[in-house]
N, C-alpha and C positions, 0 to 999 in steps of 0.2 A: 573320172571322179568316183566311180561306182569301186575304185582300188579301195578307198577310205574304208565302205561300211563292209567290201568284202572281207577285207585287214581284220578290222574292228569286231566284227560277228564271228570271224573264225576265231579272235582271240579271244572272245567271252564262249563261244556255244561250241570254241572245240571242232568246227568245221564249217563249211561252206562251200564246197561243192554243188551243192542241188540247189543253193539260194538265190533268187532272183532278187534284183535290189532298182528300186525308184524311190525316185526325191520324192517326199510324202509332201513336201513344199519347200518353192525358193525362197530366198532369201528377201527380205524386207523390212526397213525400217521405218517407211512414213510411204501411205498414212497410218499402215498397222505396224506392229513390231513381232514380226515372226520368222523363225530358224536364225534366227539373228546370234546368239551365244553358243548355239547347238545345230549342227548339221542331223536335219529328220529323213528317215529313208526309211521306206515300204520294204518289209518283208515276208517274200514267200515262197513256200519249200510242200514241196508233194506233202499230202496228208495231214496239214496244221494250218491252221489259221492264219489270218495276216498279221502279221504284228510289225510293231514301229520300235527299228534302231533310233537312239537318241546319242550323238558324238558330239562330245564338247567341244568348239571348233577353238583353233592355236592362237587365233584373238583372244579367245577368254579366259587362256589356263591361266594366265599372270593376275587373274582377281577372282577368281572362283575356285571353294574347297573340293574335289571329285568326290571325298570321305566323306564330307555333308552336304551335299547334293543326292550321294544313295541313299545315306540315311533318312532325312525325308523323305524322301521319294518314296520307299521302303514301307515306312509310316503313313502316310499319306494313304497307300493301299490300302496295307491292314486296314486301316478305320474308313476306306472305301470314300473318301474326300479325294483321291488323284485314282489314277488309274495303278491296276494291278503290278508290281514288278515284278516278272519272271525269270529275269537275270539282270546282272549288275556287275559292274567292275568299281569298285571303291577308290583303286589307286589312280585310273584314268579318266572313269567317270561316264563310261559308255551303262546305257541303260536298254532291255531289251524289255518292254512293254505289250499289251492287245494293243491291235489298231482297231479304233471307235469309229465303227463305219456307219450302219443304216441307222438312219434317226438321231445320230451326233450332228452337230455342227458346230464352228468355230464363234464364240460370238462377238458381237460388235459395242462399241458405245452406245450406239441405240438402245441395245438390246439390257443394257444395265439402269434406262429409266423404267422398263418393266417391274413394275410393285412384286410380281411372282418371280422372278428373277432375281432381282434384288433381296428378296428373301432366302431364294436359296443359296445366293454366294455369299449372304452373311452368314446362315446354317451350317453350309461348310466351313466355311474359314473359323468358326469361334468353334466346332465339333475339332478341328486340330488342335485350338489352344490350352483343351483339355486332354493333349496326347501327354505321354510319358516325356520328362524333357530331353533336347538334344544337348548330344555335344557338344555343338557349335551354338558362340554367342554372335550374335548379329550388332553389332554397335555402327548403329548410320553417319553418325558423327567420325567416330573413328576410319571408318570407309570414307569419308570425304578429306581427310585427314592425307589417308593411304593416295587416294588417286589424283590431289594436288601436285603432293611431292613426284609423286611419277610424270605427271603430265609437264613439270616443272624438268625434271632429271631430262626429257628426251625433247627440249624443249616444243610442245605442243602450243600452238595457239591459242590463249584465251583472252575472252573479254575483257576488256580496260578497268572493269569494275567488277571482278571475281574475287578481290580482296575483301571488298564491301561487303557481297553476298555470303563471303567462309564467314565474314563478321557479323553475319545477318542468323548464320546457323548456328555459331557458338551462343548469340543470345534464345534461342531455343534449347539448345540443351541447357543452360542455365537452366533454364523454367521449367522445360520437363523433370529435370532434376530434381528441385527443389519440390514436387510431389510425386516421389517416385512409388512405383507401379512394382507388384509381382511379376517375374519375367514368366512370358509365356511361350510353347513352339511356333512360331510365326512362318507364314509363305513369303511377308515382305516384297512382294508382288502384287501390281493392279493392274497391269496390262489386261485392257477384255480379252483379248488375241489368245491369252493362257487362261479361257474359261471355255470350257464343251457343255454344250447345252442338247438335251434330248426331248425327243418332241413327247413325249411324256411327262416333263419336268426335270429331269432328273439334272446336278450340276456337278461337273465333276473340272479342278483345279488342276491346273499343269504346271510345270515349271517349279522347282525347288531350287533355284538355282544359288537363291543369297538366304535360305530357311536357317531358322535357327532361334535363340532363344533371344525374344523381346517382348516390348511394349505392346499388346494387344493393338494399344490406339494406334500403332505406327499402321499397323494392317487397313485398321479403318479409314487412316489417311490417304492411303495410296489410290483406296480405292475410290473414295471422293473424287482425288487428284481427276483422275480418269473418266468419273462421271456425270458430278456436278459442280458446275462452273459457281452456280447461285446458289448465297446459304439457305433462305428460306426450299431450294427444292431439295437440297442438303438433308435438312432437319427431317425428311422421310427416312435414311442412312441411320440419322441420329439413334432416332424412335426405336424403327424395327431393332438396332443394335443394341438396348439399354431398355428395358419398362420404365426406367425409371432415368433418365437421363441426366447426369450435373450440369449445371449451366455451361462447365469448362470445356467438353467433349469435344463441342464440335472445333473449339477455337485449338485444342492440342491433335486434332487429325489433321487443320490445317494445315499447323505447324508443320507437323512430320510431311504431308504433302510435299511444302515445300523445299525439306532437306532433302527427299527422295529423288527431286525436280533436278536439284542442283547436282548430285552424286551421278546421277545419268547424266547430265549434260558435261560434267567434267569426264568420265569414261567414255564417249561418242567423241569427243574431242579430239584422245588420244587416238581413238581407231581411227578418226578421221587424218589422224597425222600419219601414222603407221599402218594401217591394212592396207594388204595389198586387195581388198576387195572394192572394187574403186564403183560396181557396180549400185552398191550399197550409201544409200546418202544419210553417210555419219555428221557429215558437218551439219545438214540441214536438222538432222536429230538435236545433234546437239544444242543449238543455237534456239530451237524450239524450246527443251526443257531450261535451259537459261530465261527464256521471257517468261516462262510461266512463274519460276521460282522469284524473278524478279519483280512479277507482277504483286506477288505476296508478300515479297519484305521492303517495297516502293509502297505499299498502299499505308494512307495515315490511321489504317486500323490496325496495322502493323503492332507497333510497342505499345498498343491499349492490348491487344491478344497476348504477348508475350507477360505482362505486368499479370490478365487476370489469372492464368494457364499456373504462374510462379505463386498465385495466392494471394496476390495484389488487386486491385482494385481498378 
């Protein structure tokens, strides 16, 4: 396997010879979600630091941009919110980054009901949505759009009531619609797995993988999704994210929560039809962010959030 990142490093850094290469980590979907899009491998060569290959692996080239995935990434640098990029391939999407060793760590769910924590990965994430805008526009709608029809084309397994729930997310975009938002550059990411945390404080955002220009609130959806089950401990998210918070906030992060829920459960679906990584429990991902999404557009608080979010009552 070690062919991949030697392949990959010689073809961004121009050689590889003196490289020595390990799994910076295996592969995992539940209960954390990590190397999962991207194959990570340790790199080290006489005289330089360690630094981490990042290879988009051949499950994901069919739903992920390589030309904006550097470009965040890129960004994300600069303005010191992800980790530095030292090299890049734009066309494949290999990333050669520092590896975050003493006093990094990976962090967890737990670690996002942390009040200092919680602050700092709202500090970073809203510090990006004042970067220069990208490229790439992000439409989560439109992604769920894209990855039906696919999952449909090769036929993939899905739930008996996947009709329901596309029909559950067109009545959110409605409503997000109907008070639309300055687009801003988004990570579109809440996995905790793609958050380093230093025993100093410091938080630094991984993963650009679906970055690009959106909804602020979609950001602050996902990352509810992932940390508070309950609104009242929600409404700490709310706060720190807003001084001033509108009544609608929390009810449109849910929303997108739940679009994000379902656009992953529809893409684990597919890998679970198709990878040959059989190591990897794509269905059990999948069928996970199904209940959660379903959990949200089942609840009879459901079309009271969608009415007030659209301006309604």
């Amino acid at each position: 396997m070690t062919d991949i990142a030697n392949t990959s490093f010689a073809a961004l850094a121009g050689h590889s010879g003196k490289a020595r290469f390990s799994r910076l980590k295996e592969a995992v979907i539940s209960p954390m979600h990590m190397a999962v899009e991207n194959e990570l491998w340790r790199v080290e060569e006489p005289g330089e630091s360690p630094r981490v290959l990042r290879v988009l692996h051949p499950d994901s080239q069919a739903e992920f941009s390589p030309q904006g995935i550097v470009e965040a990434a890129k960004m994300s640098g600069t303005l010191g919110v992800g980790p530095e990029v030292l090299m890049a391939d734009a066309d494949s999407g290999i990333i050669l980054m520092p590896y975050l060793g003493d006093g990094w760590r990976t962090a967890t769910m737990f670690d996002l009901k942390s009040a200092s924590v919680r602050r700092g990965v709202i500090a970073a994430t809203q510090l990006l949505h004042t970067a220069p805008a990208l490229c790439r526009t992000f439409d989560p709608f439109n992604r769920i759009r894209d990855l039906f029809n696919r999952a449909k084309d090769v036929a993939a397994p899905l739930p008996s009531d996947v009709d329901w729930l596309i029909d559950g997310a067109e009545q959110v975009r409605v409503a997000v619609s109907a008070k639309p938002v300055e687009m801003r550059p988004c990570r579109n990411d809440g996995c905790a797995s793609n958050i380093m945390l230093h025993d100093d404080g410091r938080v630094v955002l991984l993963d650009y993988d679906l970055a690009g220009m959106n909804d602020p609130a979609f950001d602050l959806g996902v990352l509810l999704a992932e940390a508070e089950v309950f609104d009242d401990e929600a409404m700490a998210w709310i706060c720190d994210w807003h001084s001033d918070p509108d009544e609608t906030m929390l009810g449109r992060a849910r929303l997108y929560g739940a679009v994000d829920d379902l656009g992953w459960a529809i893409s684990a679906a597919i890998n679970a039809h198709l990878s040959k990584r059989i190591s990897i429990e794509f269905r059990k991902y999948s069928e996970w962010r199904f209940m959660r999404c379903r959990s949200m557009i089942a609840d009879r608080s459901f079309e009271q959030t969608v009415r007030r979010v659209a301006g309604g009552h």
